[in-house]
N, CA and C of each residue as an Amber inpcrd file, in Angstrom:
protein
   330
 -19.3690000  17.5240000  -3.6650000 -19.3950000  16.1380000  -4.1110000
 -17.9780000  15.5880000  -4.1080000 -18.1390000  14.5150000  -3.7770000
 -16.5740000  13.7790000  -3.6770000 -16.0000000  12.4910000  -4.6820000
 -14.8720000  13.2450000  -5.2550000 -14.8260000  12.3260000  -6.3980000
 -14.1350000  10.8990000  -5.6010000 -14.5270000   9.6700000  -6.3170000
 -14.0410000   8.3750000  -5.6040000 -13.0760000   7.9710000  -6.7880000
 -11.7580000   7.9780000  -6.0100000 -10.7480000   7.3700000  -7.0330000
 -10.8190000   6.0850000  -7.5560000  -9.9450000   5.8080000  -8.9010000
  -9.6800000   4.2430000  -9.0280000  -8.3680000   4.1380000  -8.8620000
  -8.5470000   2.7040000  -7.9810000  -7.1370000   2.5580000  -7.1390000
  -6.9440000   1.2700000  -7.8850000  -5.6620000   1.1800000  -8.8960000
  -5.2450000  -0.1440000  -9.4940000  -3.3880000  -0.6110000  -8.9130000
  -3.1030000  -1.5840000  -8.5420000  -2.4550000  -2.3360000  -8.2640000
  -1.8900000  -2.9140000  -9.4350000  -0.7180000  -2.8320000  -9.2140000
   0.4570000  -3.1790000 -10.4280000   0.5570000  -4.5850000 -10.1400000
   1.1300000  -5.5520000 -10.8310000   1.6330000  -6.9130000 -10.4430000
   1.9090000  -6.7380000  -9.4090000   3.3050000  -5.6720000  -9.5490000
   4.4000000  -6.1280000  -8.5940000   3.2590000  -6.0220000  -6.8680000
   2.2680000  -5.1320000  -7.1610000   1.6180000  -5.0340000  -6.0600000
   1.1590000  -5.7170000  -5.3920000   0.6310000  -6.8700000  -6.5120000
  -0.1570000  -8.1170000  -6.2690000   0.6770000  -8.9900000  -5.7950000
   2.1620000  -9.2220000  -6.4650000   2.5880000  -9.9070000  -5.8300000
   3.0920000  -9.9180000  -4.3760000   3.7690000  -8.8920000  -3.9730000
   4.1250000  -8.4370000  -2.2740000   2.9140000  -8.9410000  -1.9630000
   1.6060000  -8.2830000  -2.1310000   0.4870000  -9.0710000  -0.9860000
   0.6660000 -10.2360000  -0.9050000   0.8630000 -11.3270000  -2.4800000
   0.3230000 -12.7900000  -1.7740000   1.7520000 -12.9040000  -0.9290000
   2.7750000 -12.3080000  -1.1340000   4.1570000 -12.9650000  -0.3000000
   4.3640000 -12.3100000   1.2420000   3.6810000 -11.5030000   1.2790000
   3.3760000 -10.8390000   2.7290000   2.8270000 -12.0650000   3.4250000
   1.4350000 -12.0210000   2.5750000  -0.0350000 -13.1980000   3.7050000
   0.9280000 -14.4300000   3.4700000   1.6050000 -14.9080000   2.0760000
   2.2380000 -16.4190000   2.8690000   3.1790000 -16.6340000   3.5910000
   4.0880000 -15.6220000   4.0880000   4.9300000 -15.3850000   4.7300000
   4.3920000 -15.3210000   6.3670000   3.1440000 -14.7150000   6.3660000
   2.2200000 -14.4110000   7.6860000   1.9990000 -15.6270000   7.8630000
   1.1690000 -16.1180000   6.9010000   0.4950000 -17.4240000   7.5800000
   1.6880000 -18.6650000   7.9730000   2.5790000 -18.6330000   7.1600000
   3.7400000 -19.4920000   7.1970000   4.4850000 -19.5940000   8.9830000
   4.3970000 -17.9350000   9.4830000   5.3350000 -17.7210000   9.9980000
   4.3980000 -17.4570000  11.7500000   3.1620000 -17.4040000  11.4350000
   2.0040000 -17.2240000  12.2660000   1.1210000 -18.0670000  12.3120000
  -0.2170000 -17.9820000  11.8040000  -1.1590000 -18.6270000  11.7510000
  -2.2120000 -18.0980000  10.2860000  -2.9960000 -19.1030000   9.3330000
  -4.0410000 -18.6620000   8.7610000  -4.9140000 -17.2760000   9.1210000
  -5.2610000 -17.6050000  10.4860000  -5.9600000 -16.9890000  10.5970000
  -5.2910000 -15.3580000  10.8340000  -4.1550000 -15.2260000  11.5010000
  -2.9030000 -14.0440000  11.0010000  -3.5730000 -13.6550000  10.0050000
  -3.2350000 -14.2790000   8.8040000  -2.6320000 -13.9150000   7.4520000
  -4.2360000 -13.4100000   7.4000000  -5.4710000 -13.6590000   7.7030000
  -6.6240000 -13.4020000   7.1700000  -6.7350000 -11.6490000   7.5770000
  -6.2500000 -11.9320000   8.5940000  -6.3720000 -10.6990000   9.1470000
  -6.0740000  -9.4170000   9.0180000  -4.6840000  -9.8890000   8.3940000
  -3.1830000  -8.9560000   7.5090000  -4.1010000  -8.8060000   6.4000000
  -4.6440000  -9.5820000   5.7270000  -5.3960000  -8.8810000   4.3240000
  -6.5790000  -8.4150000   4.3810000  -6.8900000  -8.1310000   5.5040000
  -8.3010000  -7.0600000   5.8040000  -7.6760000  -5.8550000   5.9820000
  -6.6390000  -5.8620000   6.7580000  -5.9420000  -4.8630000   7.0000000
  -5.1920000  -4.2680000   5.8970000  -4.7400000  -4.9650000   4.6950000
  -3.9930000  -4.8060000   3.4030000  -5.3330000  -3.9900000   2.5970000
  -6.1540000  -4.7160000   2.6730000  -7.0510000  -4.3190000   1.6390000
  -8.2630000  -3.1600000   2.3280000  -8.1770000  -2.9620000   3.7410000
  -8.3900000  -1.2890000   4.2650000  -7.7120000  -0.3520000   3.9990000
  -6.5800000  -0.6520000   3.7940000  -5.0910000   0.5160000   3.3320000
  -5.7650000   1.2310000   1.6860000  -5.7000000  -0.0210000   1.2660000
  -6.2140000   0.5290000  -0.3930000  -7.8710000   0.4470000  -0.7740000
  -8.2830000   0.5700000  -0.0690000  -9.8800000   0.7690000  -0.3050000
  -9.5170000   2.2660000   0.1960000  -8.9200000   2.7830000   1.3420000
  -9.0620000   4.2520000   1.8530000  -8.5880000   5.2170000   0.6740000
  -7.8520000   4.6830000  -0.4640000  -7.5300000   5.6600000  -1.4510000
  -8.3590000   5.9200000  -2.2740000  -9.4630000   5.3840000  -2.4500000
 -10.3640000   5.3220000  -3.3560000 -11.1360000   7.1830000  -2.9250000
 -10.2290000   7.4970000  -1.7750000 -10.6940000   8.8960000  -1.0590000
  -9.9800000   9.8210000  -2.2060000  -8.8110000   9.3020000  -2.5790000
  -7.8340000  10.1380000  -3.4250000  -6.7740000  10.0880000  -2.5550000
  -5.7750000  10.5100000  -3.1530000  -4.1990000  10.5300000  -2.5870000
  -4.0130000  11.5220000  -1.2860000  -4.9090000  12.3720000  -0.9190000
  -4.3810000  13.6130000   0.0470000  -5.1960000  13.3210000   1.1570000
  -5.4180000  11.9680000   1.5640000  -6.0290000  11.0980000   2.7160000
  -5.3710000  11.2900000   3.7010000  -5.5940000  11.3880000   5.3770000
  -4.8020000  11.2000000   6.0260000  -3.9210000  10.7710000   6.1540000
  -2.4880000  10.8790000   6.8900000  -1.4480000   9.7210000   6.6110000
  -0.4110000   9.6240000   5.3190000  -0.9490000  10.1440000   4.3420000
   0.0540000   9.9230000   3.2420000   0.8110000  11.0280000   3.3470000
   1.7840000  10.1750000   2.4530000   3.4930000  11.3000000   2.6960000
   3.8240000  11.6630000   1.1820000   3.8760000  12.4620000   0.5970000
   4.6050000  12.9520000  -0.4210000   6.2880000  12.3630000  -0.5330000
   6.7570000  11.4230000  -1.2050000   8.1670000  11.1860000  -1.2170000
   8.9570000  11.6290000  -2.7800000   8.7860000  12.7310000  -3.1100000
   9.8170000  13.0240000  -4.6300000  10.9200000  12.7450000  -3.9370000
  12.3210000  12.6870000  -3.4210000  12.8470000  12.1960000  -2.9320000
  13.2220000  10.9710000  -3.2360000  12.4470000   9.9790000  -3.3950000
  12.3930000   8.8070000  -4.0470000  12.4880000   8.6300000  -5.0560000
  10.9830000   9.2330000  -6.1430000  10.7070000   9.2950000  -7.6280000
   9.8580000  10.8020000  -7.7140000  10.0730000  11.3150000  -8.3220000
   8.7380000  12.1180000  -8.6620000   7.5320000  11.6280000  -8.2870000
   6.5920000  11.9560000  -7.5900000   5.1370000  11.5350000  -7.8020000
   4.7120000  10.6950000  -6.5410000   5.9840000   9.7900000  -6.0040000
   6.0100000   8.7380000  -5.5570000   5.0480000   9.2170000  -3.8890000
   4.2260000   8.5320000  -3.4870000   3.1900000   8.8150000  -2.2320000
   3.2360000   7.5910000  -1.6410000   3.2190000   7.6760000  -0.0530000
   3.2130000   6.3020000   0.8160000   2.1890000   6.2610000   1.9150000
   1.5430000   5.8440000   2.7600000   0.1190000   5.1100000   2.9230000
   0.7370000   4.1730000   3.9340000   0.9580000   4.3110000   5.3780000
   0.9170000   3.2400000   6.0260000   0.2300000   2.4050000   6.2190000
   0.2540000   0.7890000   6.4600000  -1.3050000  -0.0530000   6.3410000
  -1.3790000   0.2980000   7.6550000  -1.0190000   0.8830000   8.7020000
  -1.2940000   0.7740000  10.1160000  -2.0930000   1.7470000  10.8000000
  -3.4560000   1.5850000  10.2220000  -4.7070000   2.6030000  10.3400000
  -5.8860000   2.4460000  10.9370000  -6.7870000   2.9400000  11.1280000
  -7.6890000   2.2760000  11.4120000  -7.6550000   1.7000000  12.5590000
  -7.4800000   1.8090000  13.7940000  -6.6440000   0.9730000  14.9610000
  -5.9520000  -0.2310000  14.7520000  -5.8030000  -0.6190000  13.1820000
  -5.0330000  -2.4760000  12.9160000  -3.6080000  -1.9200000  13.3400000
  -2.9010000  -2.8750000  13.5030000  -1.7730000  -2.9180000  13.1590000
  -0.9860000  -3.2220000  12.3630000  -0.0450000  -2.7610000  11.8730000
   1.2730000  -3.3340000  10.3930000   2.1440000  -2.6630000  10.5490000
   3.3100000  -3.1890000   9.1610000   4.1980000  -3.0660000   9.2460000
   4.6730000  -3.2020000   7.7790000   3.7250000  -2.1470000   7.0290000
   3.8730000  -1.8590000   5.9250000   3.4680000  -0.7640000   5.0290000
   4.0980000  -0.7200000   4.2630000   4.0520000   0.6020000   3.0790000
   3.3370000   0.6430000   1.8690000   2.2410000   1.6010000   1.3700000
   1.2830000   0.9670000   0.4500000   2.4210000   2.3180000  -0.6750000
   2.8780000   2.0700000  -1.7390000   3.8590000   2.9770000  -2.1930000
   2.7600000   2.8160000  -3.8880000   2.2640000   3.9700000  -4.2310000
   1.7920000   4.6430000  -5.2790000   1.9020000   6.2150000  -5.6700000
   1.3650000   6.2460000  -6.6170000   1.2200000   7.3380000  -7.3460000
   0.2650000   8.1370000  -7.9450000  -0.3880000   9.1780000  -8.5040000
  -1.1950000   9.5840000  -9.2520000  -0.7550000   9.2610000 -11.0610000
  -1.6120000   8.7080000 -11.0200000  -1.1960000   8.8450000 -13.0240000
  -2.1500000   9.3650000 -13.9740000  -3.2230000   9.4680000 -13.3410000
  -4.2050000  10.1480000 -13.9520000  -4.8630000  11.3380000 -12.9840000
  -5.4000000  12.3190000 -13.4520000  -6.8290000  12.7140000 -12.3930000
  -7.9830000  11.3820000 -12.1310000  -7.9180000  11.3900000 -10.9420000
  -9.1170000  10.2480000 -10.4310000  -8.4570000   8.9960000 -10.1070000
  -7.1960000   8.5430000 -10.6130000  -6.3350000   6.9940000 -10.7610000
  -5.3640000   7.1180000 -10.2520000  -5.1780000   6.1150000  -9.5500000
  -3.9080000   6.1080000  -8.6590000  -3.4350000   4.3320000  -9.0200000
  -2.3250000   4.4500000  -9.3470000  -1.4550000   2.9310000  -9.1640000
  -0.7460000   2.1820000  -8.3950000  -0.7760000   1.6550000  -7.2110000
  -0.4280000   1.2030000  -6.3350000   0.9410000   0.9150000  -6.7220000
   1.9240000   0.7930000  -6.8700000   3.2750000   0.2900000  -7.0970000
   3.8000000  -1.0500000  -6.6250000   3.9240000  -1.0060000  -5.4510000
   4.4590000  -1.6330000  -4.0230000   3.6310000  -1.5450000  -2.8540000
   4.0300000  -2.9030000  -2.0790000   3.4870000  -3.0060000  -0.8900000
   4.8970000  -3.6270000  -0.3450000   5.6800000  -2.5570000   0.6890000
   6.8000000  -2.8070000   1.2850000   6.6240000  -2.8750000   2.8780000
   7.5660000  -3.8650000   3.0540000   7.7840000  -3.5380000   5.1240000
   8.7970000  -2.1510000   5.1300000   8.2880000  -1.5830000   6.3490000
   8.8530000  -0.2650000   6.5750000  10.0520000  -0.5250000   7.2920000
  10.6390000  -1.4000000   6.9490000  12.4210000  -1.8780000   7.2620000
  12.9870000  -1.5120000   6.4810000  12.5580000  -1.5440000   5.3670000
  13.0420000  -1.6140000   3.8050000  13.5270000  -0.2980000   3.6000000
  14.3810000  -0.3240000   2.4230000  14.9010000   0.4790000   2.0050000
  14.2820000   0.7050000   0.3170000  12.9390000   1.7650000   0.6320000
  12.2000000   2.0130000  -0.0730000  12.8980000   2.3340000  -1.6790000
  13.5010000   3.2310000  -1.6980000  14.0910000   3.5220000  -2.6870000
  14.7270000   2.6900000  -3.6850000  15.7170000   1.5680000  -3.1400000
  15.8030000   0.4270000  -3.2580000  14.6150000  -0.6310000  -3.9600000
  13.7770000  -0.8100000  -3.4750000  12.8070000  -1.3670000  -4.3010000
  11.6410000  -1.0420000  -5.2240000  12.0360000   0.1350000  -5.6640000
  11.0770000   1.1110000  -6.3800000  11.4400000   1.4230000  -7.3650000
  12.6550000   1.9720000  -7.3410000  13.4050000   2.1190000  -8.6040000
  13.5710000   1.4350000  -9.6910000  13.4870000   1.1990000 -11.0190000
  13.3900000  -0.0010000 -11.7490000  14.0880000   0.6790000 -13.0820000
């Protein structure tokens, strides 16, 4: 049997998405940005698998704990970092949603 995680999103999480899609749509088209958040919100529906999903990277290095999740799955494309953690058995907290330009560490740290 397979346990299905709960995957919660911090502000700060919430906020990168809406500034990603208005930045997309701003810089592209609506229909872009619609697209980017199917693709945003496939990234974090797949954790609901648990943290040891394809693709994810273990980063202590960073923080203790700290795990990353490319959105670029699924055949979509991106150009971003879904950056969480385990905090419970079963719960995972999304942290950040970064472009993989970034200097992760840098925006994680608090």
């Amino acid at each position: 049997m397979s346990t299905t995680w709960t995957v919660r999103p911090t502000y700060a999480a919430d906020q990168d998405i809406a500034e990603i899609l208005f930045w997309t749509q701003e810089n592209f088209s609506s229909e872009q940005a619609d697209i980017y958040a199917a693709t945003l919100t496939l990234a974090l529906e797949d954790l609901v698998d648990g943290p040891d999903i394809t693709g994810t990277k273990q980063r202590d290095d960073i923080l203790p704990g700290i795990r990353l999740l490319h959105v670029a799955r699924q055949g979509r494309r991106g150009r971003h970092i879904v950056v969480f953690r385990v905090v419970e058995a079963g719960s995972i907290d999304v942290l950040r949603i970064l472009h993989d330009s970034m200097d992760l560490a840098r925006h994680i740290r608090n």
